[in-house]
LUMDRENDO-200418 format. One line per 8 residues: number of its first residue (from 1); for each residue x, z, y of N, C-alpha, C. Coordinates in steps of 0.1 Angstrom, whole numbers, padded with zeros to 4 digits, always signed. Layout:
<nodes>
NUM) X/Z/Y/X/Z/Y/X/Z/Y  ...
</nodes>
This chain:
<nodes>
1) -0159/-0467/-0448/-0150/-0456/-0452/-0140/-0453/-0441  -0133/-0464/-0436/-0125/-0461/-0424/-0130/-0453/-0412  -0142/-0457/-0409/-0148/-0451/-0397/-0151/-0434/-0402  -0159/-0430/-0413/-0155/-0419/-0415/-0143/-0415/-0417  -0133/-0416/-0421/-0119/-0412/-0420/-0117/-0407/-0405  -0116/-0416/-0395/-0117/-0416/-0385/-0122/-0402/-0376  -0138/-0405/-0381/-0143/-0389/-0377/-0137/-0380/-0379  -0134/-0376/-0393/-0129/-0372/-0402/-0119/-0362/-0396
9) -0111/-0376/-0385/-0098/-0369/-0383/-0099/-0362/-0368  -0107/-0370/-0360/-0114/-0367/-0351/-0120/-0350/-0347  -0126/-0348/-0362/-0133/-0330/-0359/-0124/-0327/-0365  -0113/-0324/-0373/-0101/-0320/-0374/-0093/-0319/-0363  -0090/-0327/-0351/-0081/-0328/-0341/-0089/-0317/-0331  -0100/-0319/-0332/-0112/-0308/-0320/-0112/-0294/-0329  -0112/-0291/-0341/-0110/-0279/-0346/-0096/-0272/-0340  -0087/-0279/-0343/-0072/-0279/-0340/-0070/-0272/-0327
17) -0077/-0278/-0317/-0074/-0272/-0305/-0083/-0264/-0300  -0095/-0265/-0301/-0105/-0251/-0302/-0097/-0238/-0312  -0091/-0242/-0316/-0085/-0229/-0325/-0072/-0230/-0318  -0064/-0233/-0313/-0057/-0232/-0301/-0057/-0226/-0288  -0071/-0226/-0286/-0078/-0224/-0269/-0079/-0210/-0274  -0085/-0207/-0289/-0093/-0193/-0291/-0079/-0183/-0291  -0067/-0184/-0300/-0058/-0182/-0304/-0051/-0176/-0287  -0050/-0187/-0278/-0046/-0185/-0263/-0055/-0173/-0256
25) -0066/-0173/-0259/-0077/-0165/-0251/-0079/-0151/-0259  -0075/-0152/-0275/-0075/-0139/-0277/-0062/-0131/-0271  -0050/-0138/-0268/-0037/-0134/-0267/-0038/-0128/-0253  -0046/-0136/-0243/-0049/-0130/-0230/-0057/-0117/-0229  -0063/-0119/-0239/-0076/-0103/-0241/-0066/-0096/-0247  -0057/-0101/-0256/-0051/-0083/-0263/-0038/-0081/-0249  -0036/-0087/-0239/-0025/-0083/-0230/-0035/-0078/-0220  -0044/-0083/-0215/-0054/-0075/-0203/-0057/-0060/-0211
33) -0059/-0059/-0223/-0065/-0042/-0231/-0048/-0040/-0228  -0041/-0041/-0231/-0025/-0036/-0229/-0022/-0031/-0217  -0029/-0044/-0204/-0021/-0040/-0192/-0030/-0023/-0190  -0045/-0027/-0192/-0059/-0016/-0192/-0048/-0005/-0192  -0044/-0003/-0208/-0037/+0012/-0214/-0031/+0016/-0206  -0019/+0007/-0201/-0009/+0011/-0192/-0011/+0015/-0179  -0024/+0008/-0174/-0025/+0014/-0162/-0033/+0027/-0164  -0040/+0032/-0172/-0051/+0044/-0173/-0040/+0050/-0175
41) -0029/+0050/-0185/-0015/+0058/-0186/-0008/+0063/-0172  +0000/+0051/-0169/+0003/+0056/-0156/-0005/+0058/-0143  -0017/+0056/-0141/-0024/+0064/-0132/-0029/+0078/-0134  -0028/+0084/-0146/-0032/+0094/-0149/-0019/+0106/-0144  -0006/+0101/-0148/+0003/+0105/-0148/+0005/+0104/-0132  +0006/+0094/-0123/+0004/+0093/-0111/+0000/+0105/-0102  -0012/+0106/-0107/-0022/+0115/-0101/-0023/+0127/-0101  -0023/+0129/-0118/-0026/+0140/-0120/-0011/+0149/-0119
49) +0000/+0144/-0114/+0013/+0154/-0115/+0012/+0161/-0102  +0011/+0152/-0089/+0005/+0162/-0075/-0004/+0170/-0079  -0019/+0164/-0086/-0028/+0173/-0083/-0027/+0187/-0086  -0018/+0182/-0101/-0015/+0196/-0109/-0004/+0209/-0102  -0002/+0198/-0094/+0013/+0211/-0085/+0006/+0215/-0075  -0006/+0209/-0067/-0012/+0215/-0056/-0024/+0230/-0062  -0028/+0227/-0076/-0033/+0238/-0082/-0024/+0251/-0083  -0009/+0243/-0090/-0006/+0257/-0094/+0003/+0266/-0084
57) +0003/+0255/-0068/+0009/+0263/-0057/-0001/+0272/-0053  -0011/+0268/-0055/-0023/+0274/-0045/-0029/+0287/-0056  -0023/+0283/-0066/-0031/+0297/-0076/-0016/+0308/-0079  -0005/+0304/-0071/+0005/+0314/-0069/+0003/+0325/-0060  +0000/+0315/-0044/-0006/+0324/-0035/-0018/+0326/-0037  -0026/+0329/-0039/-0041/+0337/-0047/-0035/+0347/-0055  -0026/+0346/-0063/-0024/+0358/-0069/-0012/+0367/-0067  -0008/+0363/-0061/+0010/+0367/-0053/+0013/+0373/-0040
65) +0017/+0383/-0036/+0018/+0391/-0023/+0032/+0380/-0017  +0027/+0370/-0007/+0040/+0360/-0003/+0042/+0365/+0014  +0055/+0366/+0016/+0059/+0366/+0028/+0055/+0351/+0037  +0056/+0354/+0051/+0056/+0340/+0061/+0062/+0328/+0056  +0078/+0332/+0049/+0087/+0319/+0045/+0084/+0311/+0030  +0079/+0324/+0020/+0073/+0318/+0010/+0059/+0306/+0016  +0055/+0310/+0022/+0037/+0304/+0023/+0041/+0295/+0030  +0048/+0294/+0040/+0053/+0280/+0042/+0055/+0270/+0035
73) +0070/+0276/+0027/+0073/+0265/+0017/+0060/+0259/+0008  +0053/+0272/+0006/+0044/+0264/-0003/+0032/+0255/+0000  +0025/+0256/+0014/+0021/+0248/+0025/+0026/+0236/+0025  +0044/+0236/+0025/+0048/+0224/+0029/+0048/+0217/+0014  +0049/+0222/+0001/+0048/+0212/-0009/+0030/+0210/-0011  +0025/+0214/-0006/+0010/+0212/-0008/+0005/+0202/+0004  +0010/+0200/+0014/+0008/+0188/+0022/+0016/+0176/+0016  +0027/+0180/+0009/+0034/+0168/+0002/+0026/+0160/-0004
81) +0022/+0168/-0014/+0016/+0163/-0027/-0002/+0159/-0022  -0005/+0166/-0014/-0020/+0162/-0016/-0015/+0146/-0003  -0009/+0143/+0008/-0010/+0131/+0013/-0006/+0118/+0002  +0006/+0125/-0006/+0015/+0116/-0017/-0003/+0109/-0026  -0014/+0122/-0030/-0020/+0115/-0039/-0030/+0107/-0030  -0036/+0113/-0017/-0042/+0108/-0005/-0039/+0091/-0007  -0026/+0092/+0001/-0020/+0073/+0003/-0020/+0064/-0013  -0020/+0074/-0028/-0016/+0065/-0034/-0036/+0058/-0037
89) -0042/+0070/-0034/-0054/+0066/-0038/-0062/+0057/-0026  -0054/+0059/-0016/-0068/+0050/-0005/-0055/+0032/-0010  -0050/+0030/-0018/-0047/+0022/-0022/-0050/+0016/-0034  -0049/+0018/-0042/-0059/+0021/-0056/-0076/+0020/-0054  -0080/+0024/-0046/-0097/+0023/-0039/-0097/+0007/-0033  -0087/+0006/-0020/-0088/-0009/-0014/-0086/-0019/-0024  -0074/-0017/-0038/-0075/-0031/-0050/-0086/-0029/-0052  -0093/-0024/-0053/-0108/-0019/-0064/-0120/-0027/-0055
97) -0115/-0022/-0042/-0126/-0036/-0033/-0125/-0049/-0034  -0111/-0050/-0031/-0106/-0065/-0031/-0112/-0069/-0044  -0108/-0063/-0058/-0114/-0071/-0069/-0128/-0072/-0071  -0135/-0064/-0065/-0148/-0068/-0063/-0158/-0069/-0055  -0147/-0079/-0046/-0155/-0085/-0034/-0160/-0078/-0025  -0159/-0062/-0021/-0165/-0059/-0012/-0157/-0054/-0001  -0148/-0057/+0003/-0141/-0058/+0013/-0145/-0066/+0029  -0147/-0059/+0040/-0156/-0062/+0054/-0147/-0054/+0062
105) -0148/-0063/+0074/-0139/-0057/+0088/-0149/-0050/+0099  -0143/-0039/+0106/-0156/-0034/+0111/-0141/-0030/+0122  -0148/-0031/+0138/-0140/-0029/+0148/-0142/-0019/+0153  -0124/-0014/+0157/-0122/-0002/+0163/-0117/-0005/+0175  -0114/+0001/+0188/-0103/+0004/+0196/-0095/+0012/+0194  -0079/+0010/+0194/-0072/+0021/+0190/-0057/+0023/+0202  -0056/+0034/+0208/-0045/+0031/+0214/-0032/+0033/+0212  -0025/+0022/+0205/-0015/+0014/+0198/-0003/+0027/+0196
113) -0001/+0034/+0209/+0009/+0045/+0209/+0007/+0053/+0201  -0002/+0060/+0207/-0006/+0073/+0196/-0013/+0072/+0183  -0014/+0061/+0181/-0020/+0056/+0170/-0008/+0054/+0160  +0000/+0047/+0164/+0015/+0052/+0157/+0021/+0061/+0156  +0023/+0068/+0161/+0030/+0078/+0164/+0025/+0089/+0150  +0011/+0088/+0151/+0004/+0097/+0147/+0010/+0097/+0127  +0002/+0084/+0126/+0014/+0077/+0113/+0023/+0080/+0110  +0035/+0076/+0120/+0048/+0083/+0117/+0049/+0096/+0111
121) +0041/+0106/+0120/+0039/+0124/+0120/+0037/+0126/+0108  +0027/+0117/+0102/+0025/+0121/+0087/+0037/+0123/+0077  +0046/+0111/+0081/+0057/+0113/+0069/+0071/+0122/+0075  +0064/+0130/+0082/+0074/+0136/+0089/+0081/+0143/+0082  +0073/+0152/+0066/+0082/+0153/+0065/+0093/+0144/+0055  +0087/+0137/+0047/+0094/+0124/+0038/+0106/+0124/+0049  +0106/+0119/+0058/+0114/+0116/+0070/+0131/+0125/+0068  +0123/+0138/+0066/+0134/+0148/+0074/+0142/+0151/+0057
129) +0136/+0148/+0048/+0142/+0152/+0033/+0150/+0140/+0033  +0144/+0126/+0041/+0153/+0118/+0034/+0166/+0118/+0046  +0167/+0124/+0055/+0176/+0121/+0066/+0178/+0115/+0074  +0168/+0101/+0076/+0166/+0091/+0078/+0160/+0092/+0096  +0165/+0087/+0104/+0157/+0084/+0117/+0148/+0074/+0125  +0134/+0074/+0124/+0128/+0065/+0129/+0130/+0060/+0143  +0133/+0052/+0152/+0130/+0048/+0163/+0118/+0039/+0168  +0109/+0046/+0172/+0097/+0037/+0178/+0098/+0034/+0194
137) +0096/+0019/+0193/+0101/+0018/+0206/+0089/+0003/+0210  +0075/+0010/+0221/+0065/+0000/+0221/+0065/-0005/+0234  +0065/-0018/+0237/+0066/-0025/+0249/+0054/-0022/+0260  +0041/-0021/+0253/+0031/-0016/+0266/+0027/-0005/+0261  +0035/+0007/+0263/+0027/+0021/+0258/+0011/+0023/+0259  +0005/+0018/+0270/-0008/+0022/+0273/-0014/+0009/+0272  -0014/+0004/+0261/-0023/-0009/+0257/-0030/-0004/+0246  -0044/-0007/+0247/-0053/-0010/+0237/-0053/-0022/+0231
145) -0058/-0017/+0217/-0058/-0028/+0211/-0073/-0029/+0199  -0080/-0038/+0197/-0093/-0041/+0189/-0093/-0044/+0171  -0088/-0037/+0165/-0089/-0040/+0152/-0096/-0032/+0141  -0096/-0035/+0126/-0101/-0023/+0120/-0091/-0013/+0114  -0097/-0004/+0122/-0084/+0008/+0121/-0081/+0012/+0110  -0090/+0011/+0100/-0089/+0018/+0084/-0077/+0013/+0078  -0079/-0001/+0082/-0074/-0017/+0074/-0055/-0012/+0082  -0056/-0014/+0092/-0047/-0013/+0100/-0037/-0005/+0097
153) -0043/+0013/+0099/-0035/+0022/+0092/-0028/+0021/+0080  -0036/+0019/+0071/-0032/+0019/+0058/-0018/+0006/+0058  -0019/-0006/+0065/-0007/-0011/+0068/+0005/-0006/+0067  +0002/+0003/+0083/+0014/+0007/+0091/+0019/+0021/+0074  +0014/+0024/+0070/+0017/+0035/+0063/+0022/+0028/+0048  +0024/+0017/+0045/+0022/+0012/+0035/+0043/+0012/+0037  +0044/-0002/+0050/+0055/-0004/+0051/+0063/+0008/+0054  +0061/+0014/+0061/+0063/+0027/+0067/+0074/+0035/+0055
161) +0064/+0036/+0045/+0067/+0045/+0034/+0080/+0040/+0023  +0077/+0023/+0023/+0086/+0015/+0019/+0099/+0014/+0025  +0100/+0015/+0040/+0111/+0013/+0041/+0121/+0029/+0043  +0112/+0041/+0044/+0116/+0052/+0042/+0121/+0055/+0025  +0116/+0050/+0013/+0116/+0051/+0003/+0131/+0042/+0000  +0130/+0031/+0008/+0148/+0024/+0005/+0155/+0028/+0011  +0155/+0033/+0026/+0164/+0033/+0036/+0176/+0042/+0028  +0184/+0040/+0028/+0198/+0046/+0028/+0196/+0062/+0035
169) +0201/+0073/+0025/+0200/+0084/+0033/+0210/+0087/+0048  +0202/+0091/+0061/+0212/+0091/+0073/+0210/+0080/+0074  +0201/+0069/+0070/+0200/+0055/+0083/+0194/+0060/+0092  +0190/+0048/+0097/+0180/+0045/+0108/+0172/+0037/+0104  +0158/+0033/+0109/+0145/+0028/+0108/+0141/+0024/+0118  +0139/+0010/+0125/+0137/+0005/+0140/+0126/+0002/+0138  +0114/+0005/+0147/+0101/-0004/+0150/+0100/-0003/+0159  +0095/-0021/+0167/+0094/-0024/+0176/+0082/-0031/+0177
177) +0071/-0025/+0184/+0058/-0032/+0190/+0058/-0041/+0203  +0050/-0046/+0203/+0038/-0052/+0215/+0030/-0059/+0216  +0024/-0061/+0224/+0010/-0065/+0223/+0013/-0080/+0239  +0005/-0093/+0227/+0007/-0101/+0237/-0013/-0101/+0239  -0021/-0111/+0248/-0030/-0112/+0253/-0040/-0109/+0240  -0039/-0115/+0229/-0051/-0114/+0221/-0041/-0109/+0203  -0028/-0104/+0204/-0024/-0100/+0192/-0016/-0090/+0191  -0012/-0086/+0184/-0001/-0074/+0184/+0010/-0079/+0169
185) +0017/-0074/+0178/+0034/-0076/+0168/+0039/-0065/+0166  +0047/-0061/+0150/+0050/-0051/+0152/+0066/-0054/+0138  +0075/-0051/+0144/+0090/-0055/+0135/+0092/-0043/+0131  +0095/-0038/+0116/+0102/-0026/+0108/+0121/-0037/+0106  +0128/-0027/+0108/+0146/-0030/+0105/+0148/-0021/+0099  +0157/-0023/+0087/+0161/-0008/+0083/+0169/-0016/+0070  +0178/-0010/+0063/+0191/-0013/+0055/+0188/-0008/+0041  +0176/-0012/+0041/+0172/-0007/+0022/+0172/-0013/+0015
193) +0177/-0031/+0014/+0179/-0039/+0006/+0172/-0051/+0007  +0166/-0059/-0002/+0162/-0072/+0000/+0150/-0074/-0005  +0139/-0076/+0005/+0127/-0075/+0003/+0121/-0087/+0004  +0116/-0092/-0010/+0112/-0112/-0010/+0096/-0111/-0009  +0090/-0115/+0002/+0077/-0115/+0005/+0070/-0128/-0005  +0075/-0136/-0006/+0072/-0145/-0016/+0070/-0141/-0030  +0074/-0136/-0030/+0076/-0126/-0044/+0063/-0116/-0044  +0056/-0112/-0041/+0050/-0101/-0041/+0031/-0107/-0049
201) +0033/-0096/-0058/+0024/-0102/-0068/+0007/-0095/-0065  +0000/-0108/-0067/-0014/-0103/-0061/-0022/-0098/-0071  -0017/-0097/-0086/-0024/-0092/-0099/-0023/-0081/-0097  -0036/-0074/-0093/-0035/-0056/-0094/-0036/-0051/-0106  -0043/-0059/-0118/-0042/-0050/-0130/-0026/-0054/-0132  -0021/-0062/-0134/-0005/-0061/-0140/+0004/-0052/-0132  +0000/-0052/-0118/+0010/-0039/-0112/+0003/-0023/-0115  -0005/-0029/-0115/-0009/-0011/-0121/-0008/-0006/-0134
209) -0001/-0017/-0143/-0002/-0011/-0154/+0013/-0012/-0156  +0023/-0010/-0147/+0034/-0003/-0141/+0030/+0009/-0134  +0022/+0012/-0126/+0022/+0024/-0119/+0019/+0019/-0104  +0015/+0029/-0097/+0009/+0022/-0083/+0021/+0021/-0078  +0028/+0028/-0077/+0042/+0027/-0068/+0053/+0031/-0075  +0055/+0022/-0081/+0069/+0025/-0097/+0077/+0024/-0093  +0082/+0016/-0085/+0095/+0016/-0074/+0106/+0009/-0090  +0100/+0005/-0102/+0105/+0002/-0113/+0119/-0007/-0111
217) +0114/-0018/-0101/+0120/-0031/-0097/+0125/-0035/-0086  +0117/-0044/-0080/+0123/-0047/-0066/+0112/-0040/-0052  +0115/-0039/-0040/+0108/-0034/-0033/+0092/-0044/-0028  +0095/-0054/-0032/+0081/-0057/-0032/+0070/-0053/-0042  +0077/-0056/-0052/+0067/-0053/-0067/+0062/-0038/-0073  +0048/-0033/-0060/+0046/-0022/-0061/+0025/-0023/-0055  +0021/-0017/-0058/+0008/-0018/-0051/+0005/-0017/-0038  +0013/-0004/-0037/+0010/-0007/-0017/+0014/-0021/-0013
225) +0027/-0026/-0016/+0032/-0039/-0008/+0020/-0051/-0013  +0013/-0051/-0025/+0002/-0063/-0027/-0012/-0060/-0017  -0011/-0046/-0015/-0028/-0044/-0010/-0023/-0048/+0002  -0009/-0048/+0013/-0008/-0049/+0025/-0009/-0063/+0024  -0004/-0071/+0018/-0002/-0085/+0020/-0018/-0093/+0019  -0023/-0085/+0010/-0043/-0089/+0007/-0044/-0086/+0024  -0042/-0071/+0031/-0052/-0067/+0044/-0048/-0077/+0050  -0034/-0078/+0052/-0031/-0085/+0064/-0034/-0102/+0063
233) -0037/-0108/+0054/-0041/-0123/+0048/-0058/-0118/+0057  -0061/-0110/+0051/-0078/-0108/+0051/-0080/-0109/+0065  -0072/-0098/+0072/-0072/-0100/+0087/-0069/-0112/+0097  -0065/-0121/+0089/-0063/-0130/+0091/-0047/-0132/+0102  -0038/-0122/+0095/-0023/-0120/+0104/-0014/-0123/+0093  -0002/-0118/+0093/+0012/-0128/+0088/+0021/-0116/+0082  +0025/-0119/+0073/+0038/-0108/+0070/+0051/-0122/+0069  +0067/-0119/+0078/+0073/-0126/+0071/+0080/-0115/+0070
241) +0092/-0118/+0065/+0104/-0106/+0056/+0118/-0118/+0059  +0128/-0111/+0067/+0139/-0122/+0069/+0148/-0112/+0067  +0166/-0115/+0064/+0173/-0107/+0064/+0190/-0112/+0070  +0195/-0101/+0079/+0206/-0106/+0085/+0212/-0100/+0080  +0228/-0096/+0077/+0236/-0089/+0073/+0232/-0081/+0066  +0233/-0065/+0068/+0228/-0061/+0054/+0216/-0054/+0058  +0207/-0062/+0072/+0193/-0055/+0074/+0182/-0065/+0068  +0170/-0056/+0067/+0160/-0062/+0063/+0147/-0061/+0075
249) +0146/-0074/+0077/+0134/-0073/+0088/+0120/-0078/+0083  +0110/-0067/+0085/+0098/-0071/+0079/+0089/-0068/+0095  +0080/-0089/+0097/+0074/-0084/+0109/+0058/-0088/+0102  +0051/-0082/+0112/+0037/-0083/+0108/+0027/-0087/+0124  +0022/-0095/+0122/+0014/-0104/+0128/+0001/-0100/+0125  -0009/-0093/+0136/-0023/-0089/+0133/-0032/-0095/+0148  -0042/-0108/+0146/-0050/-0110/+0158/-0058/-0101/+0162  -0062/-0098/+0174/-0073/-0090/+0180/-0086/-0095/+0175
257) -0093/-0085/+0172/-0112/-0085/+0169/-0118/-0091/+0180  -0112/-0098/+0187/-0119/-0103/+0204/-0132/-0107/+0199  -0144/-0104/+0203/-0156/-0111/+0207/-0164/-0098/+0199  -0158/-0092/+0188/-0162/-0079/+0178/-0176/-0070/+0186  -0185/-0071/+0180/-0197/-0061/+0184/-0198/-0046/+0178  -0205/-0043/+0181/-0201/-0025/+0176/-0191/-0023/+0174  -0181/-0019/+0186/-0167/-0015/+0184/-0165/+0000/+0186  -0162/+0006/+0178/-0157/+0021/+0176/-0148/+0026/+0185
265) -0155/+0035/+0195/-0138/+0038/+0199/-0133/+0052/+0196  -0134/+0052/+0178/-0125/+0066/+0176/-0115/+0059/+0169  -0111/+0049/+0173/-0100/+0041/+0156/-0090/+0055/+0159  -0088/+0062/+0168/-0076/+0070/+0168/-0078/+0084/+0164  -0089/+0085/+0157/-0097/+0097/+0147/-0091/+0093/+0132  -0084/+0104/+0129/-0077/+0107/+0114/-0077/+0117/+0105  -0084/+0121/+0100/-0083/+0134/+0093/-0068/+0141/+0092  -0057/+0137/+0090/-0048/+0144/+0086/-0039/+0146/+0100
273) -0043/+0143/+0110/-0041/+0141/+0123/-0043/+0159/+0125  -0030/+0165/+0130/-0030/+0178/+0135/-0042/+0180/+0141  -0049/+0172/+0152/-0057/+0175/+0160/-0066/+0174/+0158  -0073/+0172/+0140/-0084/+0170/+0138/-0088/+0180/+0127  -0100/+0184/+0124/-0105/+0193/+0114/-0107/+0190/+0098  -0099/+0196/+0088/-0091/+0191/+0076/-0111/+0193/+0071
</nodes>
C-alpha cells in the first residue's frame, strides 16, 4: 500500500509540472501571437504612411498644372519618403535573413571615399532639415578597401541615420576613417545622448512589434541598431559605444575579405547614387 501511495504521489508531482511547463509554453505562444499583432500593426503603419504620401504627391502632379517650385517641393518629399521606406525595408528584409539563416558574404572592392560620401548624400537632405553638420574626415582618401558592400552600406546608413535622428539641432557629427593593412575603422561623435551597446536587443520579433524604428526608448532599442550589431558580429568586426562628457562615441571595426574570390568591383554602384539610373 505504501509503495502505491508513493507512485501515487509521484504521477501527481509529474502531472504538476507538466502542467506547469504547458501553462509557461502556452503564455509564450499567447505573447509571440501579441508581439505577431503588433508588429503586422506597426509595420503596416510604418510603411504604408510614406507609401501613401508618395501616391498622393505624385497623383497631384498628374493632375495639377505645377510651377518649377511646386515640383520641386514635391520631388523633394517623394525622395523623402520613398528612401525613408527604401532604408526601413532593406532592414526588415536583412532580420528576415538572419532569422532564417540565409545570410552569406559576397566580396566587393569599394573605394572608401566615395563610397561615403555617397551615403552621406543620401541623407542630405535629413541633414539640412535637421541643421546638423556632418564632418568627414578619412586618413587615406584613395584607399581601397575588400568587403561586402551591401552588408557594409546598410551599416554606414544605419548609424548615420541614428546619430542624425539624436544629434541636437545645429550640432555637429564627426566621422573619422582609416584604413590600417588588412581593416578599416571608422568613429561617429556627436551629442545625441547615451547609447548602451550592451543593451541592444537581438529579438527582431519583440522589436518589431514596437515598430522598426520607434525611436519609443532609448537609442539603441530600434531595428536598425540590432540588424547593425548582427552585420557587423557576422562580419566578423566590433561595435564599441564609449562616452566622454556629453559626447557619444560609436566606433566600428570591419576586417578586410583578404584572400575573397570573385571580387566585385562595383561595391561603389548604388542605385540612389545621382550617377546612377533610378
Amino acid at each position: 500500500m505504501m509503495e502505491h501511495n508513493d507512485e501515487k504521489e509521484k504521477l501527481i508531482q509529474a502531472i504538476r509540472v507538466l502542467d506547469k511547463r504547458l501553462k509557461e509554453m502556452n503564455e509564450k505562444l499567447l505573447e509571440s501571437e501579441s508581439f505577431k499583432q503588433s508588429f503586422i500593426s506597426n509595420l503596416k503603419n510604418e510603411l504604408m504612411d510614406p507609401i501613401t504620401t508618395i501616391f498622393l504627391v505624385l497623383s497631384n502632379i498628374v493632375k495639377a498644372n505645377v510651377d518649377c517650385g511646386e515640383l520641386r517641393e514635391y520631388l523633394t518629399i517623394m525622395y523623402r519618403e520613398t528612401l525613408n521606406v527604401y532604408h526601413k525595408c532593406l532592414n526588415i528584409f536583412t532580420a528576415a535573413d538572419f532569422e532564417s539563416g540565409e545570410v552569406s558574404l559576397k566580396s566587393d572592392k569599394i573605394l572608401v571615399k566615395n563610397f561615403l560620401e555617397d551615403v552621406i548624400d543620401l541623407f542630405a537632405l535629413k541633414i539640412k532639415e535637421k541643421n546638423v553638420e556632418v564632418d568627414l574626415k578619412i586618413m587615406n582618401e584613395f584607399a581601397y578597401f575588400i568587403t561586402d558592400a551591401e552588408k557594409f552600406r546598410l551599416i554606414f546608413m544605419n548609424i548615420l541615420n541614428n546619430s542624425i535622428y539624436y544629434a541636437p539641432d545645429g550640432s555637429k557629427i564627426s566621422i573619422n576613417a582609416w584604413m590600417t593593412k588588412e581593416n578599416l575603422n571608422i568613429v561617429f561623435a556627436d551629442t545625441g545622448g547615451k547609447f548602451d551597446d550592451e543593451d541592444i536587443n537581438k529579438n527582431f520579433i519583440e522589436i518589431l512589434s514596437t515598430g522598426v524604428d520607434s525611436y519609443k526608448s532609448s537609442r539603441e532599442k530600434n531595428l536598425s541598431i540590432a540588424v547593425t550589431k548582427m552585420l557587423i558580429e557576422f562580419m566578423n568586426g566590433s561595435i564599441v559605444v564609449t562616452s566622454k562628457e556629453n559626447e557619444t562615441v560609436i566606433a566600428i571595426h570591419l576586417p578586410s575579405l583578404q584572400g575573397a574570390e570573385n571580387i566585385s568591383l562595383e561595391g561603389n554602384k548604388f542605385f540612389f547614387d545621382d550617377t546612377e539610373t533610378f
